[in-house]
C-alpha positions as CSV (number, residue, x, y, z in Angstrom):
1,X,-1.3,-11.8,-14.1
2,X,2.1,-10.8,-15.6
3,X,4.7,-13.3,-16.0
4,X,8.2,-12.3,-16.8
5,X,9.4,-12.4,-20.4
6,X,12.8,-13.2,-20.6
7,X,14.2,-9.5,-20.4
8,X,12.5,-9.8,-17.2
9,X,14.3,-12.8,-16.1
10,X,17.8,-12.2,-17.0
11,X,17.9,-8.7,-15.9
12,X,16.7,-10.3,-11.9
13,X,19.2,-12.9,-12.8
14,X,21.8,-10.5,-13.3
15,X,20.8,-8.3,-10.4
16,X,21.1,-11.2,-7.6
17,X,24.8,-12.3,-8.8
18,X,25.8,-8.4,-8.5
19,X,24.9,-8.2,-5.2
20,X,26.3,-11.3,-4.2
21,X,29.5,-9.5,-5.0
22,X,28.8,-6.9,-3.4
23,X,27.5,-8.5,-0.1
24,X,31.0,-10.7,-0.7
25,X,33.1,-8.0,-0.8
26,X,31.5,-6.2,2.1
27,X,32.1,-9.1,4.4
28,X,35.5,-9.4,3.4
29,X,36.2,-5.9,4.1
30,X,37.1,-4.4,0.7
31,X,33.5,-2.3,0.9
32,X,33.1,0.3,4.2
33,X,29.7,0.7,5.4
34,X,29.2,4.0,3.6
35,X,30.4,2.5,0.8
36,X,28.1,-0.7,0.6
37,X,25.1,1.5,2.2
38,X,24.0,2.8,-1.3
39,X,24.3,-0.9,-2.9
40,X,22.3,-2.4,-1.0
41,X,19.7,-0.2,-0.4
42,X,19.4,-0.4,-4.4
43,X,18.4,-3.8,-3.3
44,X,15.8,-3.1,-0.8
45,X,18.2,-4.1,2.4
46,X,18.0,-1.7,4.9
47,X,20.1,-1.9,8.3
48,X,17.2,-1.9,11.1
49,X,17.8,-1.3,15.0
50,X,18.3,-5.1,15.4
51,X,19.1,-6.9,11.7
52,X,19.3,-5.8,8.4
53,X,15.3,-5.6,7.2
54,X,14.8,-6.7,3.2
55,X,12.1,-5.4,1.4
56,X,10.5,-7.3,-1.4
57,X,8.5,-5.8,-4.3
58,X,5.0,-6.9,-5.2
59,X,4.2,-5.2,-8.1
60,X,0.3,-3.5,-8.0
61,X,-0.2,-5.9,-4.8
62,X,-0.3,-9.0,-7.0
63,X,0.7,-12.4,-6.3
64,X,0.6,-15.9,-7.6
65,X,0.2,-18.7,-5.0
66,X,3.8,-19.8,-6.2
67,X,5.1,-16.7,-5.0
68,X,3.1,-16.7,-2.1
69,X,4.5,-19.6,-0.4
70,X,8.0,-18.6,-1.6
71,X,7.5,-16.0,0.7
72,X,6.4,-18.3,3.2
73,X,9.4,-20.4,2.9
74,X,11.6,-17.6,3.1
75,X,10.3,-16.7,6.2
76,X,11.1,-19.7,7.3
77,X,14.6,-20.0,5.9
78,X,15.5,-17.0,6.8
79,X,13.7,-15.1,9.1
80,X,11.9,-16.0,12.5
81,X,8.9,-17.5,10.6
82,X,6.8,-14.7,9.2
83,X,7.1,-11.7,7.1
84,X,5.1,-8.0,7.7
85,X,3.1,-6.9,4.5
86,X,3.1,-3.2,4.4
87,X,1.6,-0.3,2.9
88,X,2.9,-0.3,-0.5
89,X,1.2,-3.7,-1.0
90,X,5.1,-5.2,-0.4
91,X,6.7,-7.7,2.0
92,X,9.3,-6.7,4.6
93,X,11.6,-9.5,6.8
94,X,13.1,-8.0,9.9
95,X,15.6,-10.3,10.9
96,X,18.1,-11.1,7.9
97,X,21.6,-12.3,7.9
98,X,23.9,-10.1,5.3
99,X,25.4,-13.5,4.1
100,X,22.1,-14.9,3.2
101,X,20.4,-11.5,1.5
102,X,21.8,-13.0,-2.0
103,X,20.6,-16.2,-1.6
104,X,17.0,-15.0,-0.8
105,X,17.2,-12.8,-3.6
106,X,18.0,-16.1,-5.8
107,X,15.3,-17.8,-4.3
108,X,13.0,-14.9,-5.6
109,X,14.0,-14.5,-9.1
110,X,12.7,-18.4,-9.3
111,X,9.7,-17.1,-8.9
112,X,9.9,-14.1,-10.5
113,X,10.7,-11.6,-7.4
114,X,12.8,-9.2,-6.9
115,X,13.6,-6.7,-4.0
116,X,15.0,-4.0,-7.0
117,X,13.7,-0.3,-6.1
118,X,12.3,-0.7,-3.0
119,X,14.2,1.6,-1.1
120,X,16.3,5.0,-2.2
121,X,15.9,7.7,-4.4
122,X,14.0,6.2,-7.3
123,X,10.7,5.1,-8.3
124,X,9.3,2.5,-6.1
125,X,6.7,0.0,-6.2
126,X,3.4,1.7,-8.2
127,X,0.3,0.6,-5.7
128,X,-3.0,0.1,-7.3
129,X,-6.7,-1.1,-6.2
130,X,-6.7,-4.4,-4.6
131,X,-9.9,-5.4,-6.4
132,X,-8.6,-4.6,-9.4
133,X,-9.4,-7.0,-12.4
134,X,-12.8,-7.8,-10.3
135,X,-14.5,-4.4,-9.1
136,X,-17.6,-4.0,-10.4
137,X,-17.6,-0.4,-10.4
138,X,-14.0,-0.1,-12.6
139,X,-13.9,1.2,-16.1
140,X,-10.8,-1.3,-17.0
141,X,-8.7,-3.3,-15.2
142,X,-5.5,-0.2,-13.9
143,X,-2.7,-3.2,-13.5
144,X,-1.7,-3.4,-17.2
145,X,-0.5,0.6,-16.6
146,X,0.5,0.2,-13.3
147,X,2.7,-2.9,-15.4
148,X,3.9,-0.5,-18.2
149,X,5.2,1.6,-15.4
150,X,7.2,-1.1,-14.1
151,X,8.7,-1.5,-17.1
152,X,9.4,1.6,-18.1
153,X,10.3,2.9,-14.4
154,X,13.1,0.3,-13.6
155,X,16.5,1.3,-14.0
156,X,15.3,4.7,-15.9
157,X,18.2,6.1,-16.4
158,X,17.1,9.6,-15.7
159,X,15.3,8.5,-12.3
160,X,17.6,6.5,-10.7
161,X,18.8,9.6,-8.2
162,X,16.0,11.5,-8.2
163,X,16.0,14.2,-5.4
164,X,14.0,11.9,-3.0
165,X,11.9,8.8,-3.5
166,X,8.9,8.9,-5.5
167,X,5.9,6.9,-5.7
168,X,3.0,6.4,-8.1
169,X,-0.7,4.8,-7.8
170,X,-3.3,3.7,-10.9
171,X,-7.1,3.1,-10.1
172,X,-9.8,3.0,-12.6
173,X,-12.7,3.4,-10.5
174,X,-14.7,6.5,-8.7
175,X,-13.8,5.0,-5.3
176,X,-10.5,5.3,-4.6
177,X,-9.3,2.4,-3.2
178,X,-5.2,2.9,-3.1
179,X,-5.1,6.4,-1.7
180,X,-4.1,7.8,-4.5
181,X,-4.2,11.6,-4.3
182,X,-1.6,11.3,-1.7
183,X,0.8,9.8,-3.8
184,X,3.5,11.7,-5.7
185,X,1.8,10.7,-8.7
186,X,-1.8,9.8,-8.9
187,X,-3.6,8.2,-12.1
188,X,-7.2,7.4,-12.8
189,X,-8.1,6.0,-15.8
190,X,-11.5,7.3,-16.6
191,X,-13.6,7.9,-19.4
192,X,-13.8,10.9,-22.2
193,X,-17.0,12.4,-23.4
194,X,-16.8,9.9,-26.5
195,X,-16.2,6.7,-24.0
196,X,-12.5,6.1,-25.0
197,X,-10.5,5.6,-22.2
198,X,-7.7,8.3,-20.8
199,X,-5.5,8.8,-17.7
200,X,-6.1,11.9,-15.2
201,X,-3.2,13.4,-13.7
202,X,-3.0,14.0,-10.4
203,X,0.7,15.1,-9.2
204,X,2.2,16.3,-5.9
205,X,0.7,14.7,-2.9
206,X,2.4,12.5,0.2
207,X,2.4,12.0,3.5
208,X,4.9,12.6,5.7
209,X,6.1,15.9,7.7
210,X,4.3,18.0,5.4
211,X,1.4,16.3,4.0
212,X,-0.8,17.0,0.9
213,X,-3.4,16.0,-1.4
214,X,-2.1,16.3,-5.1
215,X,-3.9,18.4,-7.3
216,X,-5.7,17.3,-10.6
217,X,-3.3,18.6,-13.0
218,X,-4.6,17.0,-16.2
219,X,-7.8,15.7,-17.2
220,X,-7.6,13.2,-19.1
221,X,-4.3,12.2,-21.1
222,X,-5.2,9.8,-24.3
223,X,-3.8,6.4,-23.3
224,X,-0.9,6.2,-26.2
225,X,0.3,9.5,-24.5
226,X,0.3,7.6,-20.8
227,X,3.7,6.8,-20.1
228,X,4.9,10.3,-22.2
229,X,2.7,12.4,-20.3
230,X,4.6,10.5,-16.9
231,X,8.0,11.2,-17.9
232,X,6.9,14.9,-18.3
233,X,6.3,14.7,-14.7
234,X,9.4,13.7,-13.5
235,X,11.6,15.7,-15.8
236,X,10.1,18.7,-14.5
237,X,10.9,17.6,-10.8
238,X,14.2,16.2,-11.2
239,X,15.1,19.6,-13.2
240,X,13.9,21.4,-9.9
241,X,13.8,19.2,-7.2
242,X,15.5,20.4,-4.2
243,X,18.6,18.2,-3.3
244,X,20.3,20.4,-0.7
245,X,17.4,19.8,1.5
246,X,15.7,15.9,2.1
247,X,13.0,17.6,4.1
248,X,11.7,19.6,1.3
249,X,12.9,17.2,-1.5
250,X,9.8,15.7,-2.6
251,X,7.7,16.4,-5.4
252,X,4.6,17.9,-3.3
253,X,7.1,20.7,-1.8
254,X,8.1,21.6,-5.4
255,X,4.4,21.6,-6.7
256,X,3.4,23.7,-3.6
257,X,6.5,26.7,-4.0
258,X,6.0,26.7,-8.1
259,X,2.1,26.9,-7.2
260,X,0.0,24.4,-9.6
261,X,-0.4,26.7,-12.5
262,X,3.5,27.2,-12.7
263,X,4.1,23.5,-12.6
264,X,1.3,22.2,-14.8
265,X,2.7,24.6,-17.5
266,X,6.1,23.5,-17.4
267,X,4.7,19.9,-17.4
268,X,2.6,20.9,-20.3
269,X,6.0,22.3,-22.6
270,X,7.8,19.3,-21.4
271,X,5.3,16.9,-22.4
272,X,4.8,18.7,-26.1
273,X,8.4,18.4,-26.6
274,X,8.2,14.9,-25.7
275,X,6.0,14.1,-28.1
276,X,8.2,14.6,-30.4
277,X,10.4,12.5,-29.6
278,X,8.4,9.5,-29.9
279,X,9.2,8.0,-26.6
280,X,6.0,6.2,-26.1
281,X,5.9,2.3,-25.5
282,X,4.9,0.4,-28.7
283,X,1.2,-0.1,-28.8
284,X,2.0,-3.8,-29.3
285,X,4.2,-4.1,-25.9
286,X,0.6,-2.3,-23.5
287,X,-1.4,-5.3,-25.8
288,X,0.8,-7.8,-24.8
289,X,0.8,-7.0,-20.9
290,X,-3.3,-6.1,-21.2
291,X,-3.4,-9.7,-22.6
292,X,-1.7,-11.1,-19.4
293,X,-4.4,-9.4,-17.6
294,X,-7.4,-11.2,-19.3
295,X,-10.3,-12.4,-17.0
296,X,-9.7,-15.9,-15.4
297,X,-12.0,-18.5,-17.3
298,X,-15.3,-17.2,-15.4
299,X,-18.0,-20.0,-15.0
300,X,-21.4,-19.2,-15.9
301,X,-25.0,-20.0,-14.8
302,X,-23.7,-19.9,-10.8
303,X,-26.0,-19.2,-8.1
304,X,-25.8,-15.6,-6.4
305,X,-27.3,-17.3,-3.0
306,X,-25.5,-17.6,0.1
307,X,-26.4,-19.9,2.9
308,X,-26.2,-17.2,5.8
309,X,-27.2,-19.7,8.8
310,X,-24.0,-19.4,10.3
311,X,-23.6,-15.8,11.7
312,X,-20.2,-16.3,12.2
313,X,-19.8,-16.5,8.5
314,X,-22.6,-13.9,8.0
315,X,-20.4,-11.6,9.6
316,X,-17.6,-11.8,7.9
317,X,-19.4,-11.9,4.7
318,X,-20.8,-8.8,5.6
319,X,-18.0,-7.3,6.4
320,X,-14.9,-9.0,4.3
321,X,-16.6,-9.3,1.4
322,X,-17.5,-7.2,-1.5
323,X,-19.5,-7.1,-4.9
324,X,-17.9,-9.0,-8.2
325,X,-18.0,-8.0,-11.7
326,X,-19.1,-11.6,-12.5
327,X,-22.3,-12.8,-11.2
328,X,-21.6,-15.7,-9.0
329,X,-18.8,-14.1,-7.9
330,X,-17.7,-12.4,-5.1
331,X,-13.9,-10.4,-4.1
332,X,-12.8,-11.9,0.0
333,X,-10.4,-9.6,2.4
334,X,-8.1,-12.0,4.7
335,X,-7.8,-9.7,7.7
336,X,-4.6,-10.1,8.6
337,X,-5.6,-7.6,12.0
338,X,-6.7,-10.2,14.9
339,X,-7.7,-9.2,18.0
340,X,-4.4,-8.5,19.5
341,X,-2.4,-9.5,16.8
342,X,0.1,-7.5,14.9
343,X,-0.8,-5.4,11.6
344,X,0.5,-6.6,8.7
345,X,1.9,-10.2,10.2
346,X,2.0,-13.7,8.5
347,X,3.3,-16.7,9.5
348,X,5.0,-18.8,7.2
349,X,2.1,-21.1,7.7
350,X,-0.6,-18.6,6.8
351,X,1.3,-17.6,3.8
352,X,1.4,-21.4,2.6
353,X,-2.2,-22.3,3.7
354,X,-3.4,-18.4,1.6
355,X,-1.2,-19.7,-1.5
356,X,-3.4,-23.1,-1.6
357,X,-6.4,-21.3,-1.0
358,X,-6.1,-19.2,-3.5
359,X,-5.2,-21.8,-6.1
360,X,-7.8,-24.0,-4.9
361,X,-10.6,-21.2,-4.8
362,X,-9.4,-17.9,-6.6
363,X,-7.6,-18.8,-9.5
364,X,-4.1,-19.3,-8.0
365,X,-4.1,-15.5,-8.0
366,X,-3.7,-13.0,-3.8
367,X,-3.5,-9.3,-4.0
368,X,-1.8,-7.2,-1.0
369,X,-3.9,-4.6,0.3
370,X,-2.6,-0.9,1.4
371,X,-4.0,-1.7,4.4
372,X,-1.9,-4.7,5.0
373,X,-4.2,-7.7,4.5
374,X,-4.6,-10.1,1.4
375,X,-7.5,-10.5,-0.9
376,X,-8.4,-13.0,-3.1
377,X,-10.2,-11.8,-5.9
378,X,-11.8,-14.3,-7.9
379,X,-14.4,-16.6,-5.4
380,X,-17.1,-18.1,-6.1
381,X,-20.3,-18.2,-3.7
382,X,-21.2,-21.6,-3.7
383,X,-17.5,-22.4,-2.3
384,X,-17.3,-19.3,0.1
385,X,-18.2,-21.2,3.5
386,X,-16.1,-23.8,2.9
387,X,-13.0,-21.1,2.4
388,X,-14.0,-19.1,5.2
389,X,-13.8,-21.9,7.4
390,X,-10.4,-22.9,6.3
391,X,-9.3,-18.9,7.1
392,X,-11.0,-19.3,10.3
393,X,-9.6,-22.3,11.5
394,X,-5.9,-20.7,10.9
395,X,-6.6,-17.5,12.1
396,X,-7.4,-15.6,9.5
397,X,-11.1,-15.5,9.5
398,X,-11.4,-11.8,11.7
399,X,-14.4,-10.2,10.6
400,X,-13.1,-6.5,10.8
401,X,-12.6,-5.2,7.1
402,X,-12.4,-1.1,7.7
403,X,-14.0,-1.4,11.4
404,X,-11.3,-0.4,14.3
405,X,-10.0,-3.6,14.7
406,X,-8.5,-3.4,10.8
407,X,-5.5,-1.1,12.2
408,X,-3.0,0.0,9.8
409,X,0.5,0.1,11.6
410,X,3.9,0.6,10.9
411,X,7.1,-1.6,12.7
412,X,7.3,1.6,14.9
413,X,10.5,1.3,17.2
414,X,9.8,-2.7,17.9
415,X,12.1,-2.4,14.6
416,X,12.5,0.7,12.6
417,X,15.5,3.1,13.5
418,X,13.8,6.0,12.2
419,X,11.1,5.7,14.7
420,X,10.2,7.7,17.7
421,X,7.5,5.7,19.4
422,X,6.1,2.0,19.3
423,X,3.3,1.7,17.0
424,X,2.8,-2.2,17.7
425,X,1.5,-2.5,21.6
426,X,-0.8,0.6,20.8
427,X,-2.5,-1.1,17.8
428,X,-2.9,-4.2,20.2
429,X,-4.0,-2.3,22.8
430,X,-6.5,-0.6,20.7
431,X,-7.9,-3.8,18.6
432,X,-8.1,-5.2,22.4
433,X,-9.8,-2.2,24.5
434,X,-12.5,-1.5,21.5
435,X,-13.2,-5.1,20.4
436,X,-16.5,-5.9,21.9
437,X,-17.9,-2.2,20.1
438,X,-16.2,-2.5,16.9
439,X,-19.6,-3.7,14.9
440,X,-21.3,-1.1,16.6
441,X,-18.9,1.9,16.3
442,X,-18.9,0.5,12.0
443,X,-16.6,2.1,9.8
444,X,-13.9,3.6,10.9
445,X,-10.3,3.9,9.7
446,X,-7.4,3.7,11.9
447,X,-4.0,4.4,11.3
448,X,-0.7,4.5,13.6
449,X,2.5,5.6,12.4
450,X,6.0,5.5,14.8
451,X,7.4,9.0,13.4
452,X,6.8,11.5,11.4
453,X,7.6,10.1,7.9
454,X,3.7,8.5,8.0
455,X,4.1,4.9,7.1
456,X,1.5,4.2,9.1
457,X,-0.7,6.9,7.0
458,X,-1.9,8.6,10.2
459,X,-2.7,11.7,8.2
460,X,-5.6,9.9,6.4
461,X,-6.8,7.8,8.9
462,X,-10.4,8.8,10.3
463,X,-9.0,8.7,13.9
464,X,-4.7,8.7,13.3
465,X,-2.0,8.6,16.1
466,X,1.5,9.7,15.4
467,X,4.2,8.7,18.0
468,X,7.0,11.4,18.8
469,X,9.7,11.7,20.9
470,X,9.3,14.3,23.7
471,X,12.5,14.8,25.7
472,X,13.1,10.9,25.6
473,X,9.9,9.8,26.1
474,X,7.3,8.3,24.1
475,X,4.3,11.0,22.9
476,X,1.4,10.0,21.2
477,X,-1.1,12.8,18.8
478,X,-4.4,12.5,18.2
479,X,-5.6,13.4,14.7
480,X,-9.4,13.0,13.5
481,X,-10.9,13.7,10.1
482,X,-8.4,12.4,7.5
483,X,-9.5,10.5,4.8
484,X,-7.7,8.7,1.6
485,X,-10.8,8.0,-0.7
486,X,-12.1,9.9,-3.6
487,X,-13.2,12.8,-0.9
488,X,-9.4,12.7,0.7
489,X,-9.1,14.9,3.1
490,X,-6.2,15.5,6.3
491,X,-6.4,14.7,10.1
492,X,-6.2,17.4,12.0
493,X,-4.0,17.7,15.7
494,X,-6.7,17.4,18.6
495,X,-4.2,19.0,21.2
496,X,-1.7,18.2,23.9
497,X,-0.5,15.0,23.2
498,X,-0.9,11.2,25.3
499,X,0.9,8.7,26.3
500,X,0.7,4.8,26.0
501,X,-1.7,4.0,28.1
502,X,-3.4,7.7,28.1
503,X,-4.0,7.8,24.0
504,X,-6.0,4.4,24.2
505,X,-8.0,6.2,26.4
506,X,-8.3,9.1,24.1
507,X,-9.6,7.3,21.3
508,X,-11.9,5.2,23.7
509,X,-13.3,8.4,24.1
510,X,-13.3,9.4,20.6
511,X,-15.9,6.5,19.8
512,X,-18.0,7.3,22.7
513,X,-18.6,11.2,21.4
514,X,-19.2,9.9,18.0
515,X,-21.6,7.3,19.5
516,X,-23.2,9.7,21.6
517,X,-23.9,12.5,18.7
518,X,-24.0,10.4,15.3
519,X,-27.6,10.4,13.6
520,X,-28.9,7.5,11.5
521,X,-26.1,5.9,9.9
522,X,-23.1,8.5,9.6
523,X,-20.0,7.0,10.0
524,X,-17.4,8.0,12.5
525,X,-15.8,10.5,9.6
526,X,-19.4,11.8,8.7
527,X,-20.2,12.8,12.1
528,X,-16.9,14.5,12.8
529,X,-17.1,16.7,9.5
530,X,-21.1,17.3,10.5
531,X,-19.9,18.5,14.4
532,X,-16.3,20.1,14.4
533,X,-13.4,19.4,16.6
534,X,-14.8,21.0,19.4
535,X,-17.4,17.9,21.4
536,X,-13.8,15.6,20.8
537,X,-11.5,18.3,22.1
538,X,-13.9,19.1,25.2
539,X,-14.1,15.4,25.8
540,X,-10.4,14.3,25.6
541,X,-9.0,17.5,27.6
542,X,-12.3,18.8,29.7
């Protein structure tokens, strides 16, 4: 994995004493509140309905076990003893002291952390496949470009006030494991007709009040022209973007009103006068990071067998566990979802206990998932019971990987002052009510978010729920078809909305129409794109 250089270092180093003097100054009254609100924000501390909320950055979901138990003692230092990973494969603490945000920014730069563009109007965190470095079905590993964006993305200059936030996503495989198409930028590195490898381009989707899938704007992009063909991008938006109007700010609004052909073309002039300009990283700098990214010392001549007597553990390696490039290998998801637990939630604890695990039996090496669990990558079989049973004995051995119980949820109004509607008690409810059918219900992707800005991703679950406010009270919709893979498609609005109680019911129901009308082995998404709306609408509202 990447380790800072010392550019890296100093410029964190820097960052952390800055905002110590700003924090400082704040206290002491020489900042206002409207003053200070852009500063720290720059430092991913947001003011929350109860305590100021601190996001940290983990860059393409990956972690060292240092890091992770950093994070596990700063949920302890500072916080109420756990930290909530979220969607973009970060870390968020809810219950932070202003005095003591420098100091737990100083406590991450020692391990090579930093909270710097998580929030505001900038490039944020680039997301990537959690399996990266280990899927079998990759053409290279994506985290050395999702890297070279890191570098070349913080503090841009030109991007720092962009006309609303912005986020980007690199896979390398056909299945697309980071949702990318619904990211403002989406890149697959893929293959030309003569095998070299190139980037394709796809630009203008999101979530949110008006979601879209991004187009494929460019094919394939030759890798030297990578981070060129980026900067096109952006220039294009920030020349256009709207800034007299956050709701139609972002880059899929300005994509949709120039139409794709419009766009792509400006794109296309921008990046040809780029190109003359020679902006392109060094070749040398992408082989240093690549070089960072080398396969772990793989062991050879280990058995593929696994001793399945336990069906506890047959279970979960059915369902947690998935195929390795390396024979004798295999890549394990921690479900952070138990049965009634919250989404996303760690303990200091579990955060400690996963950093030792991973050194002891993956290389010292955790990714965070989109969906908001951990995976370590690198496992061998013949120690896979023995690691399953330490996960299990701490709570962390669920056996739900993409099955109902693996709920993706955001804070909702438990903490978020943007929300409309708890997102926390209906996930539990949920994971609860449909526990005992979740292995016979199979696949199916659920997503919750509190308002309408879709942290939760509701608009790509299979079954999503979006909580609004209706004349002060708490309103839940019911969406069904959305997808974020390689076939992404949106949820659609069932009808009438539900509330608490009344949209656990609904999608109670939802499984038994699926149940009741699925042939062979279609998952829940199949069966709803072979039959229609129509059997779920009749059964949720007669």
């Amino acid at each position: 994995m990447y380790k800072y250089d010392t550019y890296d270092q100093a410029m964190v180093d820097a960052r952390v004493e800055e905002f110590r003097d700003q924090v400082r100054r704040r206290i002491d009254g020489h900042l206002s509140e409207d003053q200070f609100k852009p500063l720290r924000l720059m430092n991913g501390l947001y003011l929350q309905l109860h305590a100021y909320m601190l996001r940290v950055a983990v860059p393409y979901g990956t972690l060292s076990g240092a890091q992770m138990h950093a994070l596990g003692d700063i949920a302890d230092k500072y916080d109420r003893g756990y930290g909530h990973f979220t969607t973009r494969q970060n870390i968020q603490y809810n219950w932070i002291k202003l005095d003591e945000a420098p100091n737990i920014l100083a406590d991450l730069a020692k391990v090579e952390m930093h909270a710097i563009q998580t929030s505001g109007n900038c490039i944020r965190n680039t997301s990537s496949d959690q399996y990266a470095g280990a899927a079998a079905d990759e053409v290279t590993d994506p985290r050395p470009y999702a890297e070279l964006i890191r570098q070349w993305s913080t503090f841009h200059p030109e991007f720092c006030y962009l006309p609303r936030k912005f986020k980007i996503a690199v896979i390398a495989s056909e299945t697309d494991r980071a949702a990318m198409r619904l990211h403002d930028i989406g890149v697959q590195i893929v293959r030309g007709e003569g095998g070299e490898l190139g980037a394709a381009f796809y630009v203008g989707g999101g979530m949110g009040r008006t979601p879209m899938i991004g187009p494929l704007i460019k094919a394939f992009v030759p890798l030297d022209q990578f981070i060129t063909y980026a900067e096109a991008c952006l220039r294009v938006y920030n020349r256009h973007g709207r800034r007299d109007n956050k709701y139609k700010a972002r880059i899929k609004i300005l994509v949709h009103e120039l139409g794709k052909e419009e766009y792509t073309r400006q794109v296309e002039a921008e990046f040809a006068h780029l190109l003359s300009q020679n902006i392109e990283p060094p070749t040398a700098e992408l082989e240093r990071i690549k070089a960072q990214f080398a396969d772990p010392a793989f062991e050879t001549g280990l058995s593929e067998e696994l001793d399945r007597s336990d069906p506890d553990f047959a279970l979960w390696v059915d369902n947690n566990c998935v195929t390795h490039k390396a024979s004798g290998y295999i890549a394990v998801t921690i479900s952070l979802k138990p049965i009634g637990g919250i989404p996303g939630d760690a303990s200091a604890d579990q955060m400690r206990l996963m950093a030792a695990l991973a050194a002891q039996y993956s290389f010292d090496e955790l990714r965070v998932t989109h969906a908001q669990n951990i995976v370590l990558a690198h496992v061998r079989k013949d120690q896979l019971y023995a690691l399953w049973q330490a996960l299990d004995e701490a709570g962390l051995g669920t056996a739900n990987l993409d099955l109902v119980g693996d709920i993706i949820a955001c804070p909702g109004l438990d903490y978020c002052s943007l929300a409309n509607a708890r997102s926390i008690p209906v996930a539990q409810k949920i994971g609860q009510r449909l526990a005992a059918k979740e292995q016979q219900i199979g696949e199916l992707k659920l997503k919750i978010s509190g308002c309408i800005n879709a942290c939760g991703h509701h608009h790509a679950g299979h079954i999503g729920i979006l909580g609004v406010d209706r004349k002060g009270t708490e309103n839940y919709q019911l969406l069904l078809g959305g997808c974020e893979g390689a076939d992404t498609s949106l949820g659609q609005i069932t009808g009438p909305g539900f509330d608490e109680d009344g949209i656990v019911d609904a999608v109670e129901k939802a499984t038994e129409v699926y149940l009741s009308t699925r042939e062979g082995n279609e998952r829940f998404l199949d069966t709803y794109r072979r039959i229609g709306m129509a059997p779920f609408k009749e059964a949720l509202y007669g």
